[in-house]
C-alpha positions as CSV (number, residue, x, y, z in Angstrom):
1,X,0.0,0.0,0.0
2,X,2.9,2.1,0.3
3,X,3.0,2.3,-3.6
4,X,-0.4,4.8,-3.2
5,X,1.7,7.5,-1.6
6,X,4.0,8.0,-4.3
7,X,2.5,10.6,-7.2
8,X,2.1,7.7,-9.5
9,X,0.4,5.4,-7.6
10,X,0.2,1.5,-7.1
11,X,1.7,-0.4,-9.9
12,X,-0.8,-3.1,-9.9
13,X,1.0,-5.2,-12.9
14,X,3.8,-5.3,-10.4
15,X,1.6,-5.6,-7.5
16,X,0.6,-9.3,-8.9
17,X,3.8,-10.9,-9.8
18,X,4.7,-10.2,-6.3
19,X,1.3,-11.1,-4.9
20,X,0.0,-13.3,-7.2
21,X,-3.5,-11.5,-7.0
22,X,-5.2,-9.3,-9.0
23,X,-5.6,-5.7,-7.2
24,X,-8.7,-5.0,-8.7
25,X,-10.4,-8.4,-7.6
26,X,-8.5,-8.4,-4.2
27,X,-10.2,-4.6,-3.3
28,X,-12.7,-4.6,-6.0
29,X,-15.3,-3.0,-3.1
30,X,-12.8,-0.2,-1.2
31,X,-12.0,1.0,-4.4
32,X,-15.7,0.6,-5.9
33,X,-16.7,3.1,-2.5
34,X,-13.0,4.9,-2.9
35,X,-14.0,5.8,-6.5
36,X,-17.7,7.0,-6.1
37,X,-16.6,9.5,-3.4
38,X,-14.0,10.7,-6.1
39,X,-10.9,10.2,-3.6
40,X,-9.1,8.0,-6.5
41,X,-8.4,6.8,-9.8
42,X,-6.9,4.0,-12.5
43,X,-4.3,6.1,-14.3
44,X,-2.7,3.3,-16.9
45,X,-1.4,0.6,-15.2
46,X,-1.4,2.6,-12.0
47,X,-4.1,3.2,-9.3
48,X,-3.7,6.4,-7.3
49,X,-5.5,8.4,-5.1
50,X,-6.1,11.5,-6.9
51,X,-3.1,14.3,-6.7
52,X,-6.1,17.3,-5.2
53,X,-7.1,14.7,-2.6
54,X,-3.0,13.6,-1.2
55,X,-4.5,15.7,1.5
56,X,-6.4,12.7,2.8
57,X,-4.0,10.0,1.6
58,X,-3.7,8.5,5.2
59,X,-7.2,7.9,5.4
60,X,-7.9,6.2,2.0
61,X,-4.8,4.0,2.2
62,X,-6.3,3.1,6.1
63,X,-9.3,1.6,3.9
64,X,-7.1,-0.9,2.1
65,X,-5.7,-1.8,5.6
66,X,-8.4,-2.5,7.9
């Protein structure tokens, strides 16, 4: 999850050849809720939280956590 605090985001083609899971599938309902309140975004191969809302980064990355 640290990937999600740097400007590009999450690399989630690397994220499964070291995980062996699909990110989308894994989180498929955080980021479902993350993305209807606008907090984040797919950006290429990359899933970010969105650069206006880094303000908040703690709390969306707590999500994936919990």
């Amino acid at each position: 999850m640290l990937g999600l605090r740097l400007c590009q985001g999450l690399d989630v083609k690397n994220f499964k050849t070291l995980f062996g899971i699909d990110f989308f599938e894994k989180y498929h309902n955080i980021i479902e809720r993350l993305e209807k309140q606008n907090l984040v975004e797919r950006y290429g191969d990359y899933f970010r939280v969105k650069p206006e809302k880094f303000y908040i980064l703690n709390s969306v990355i707590t999500e994936f956590i919990l």
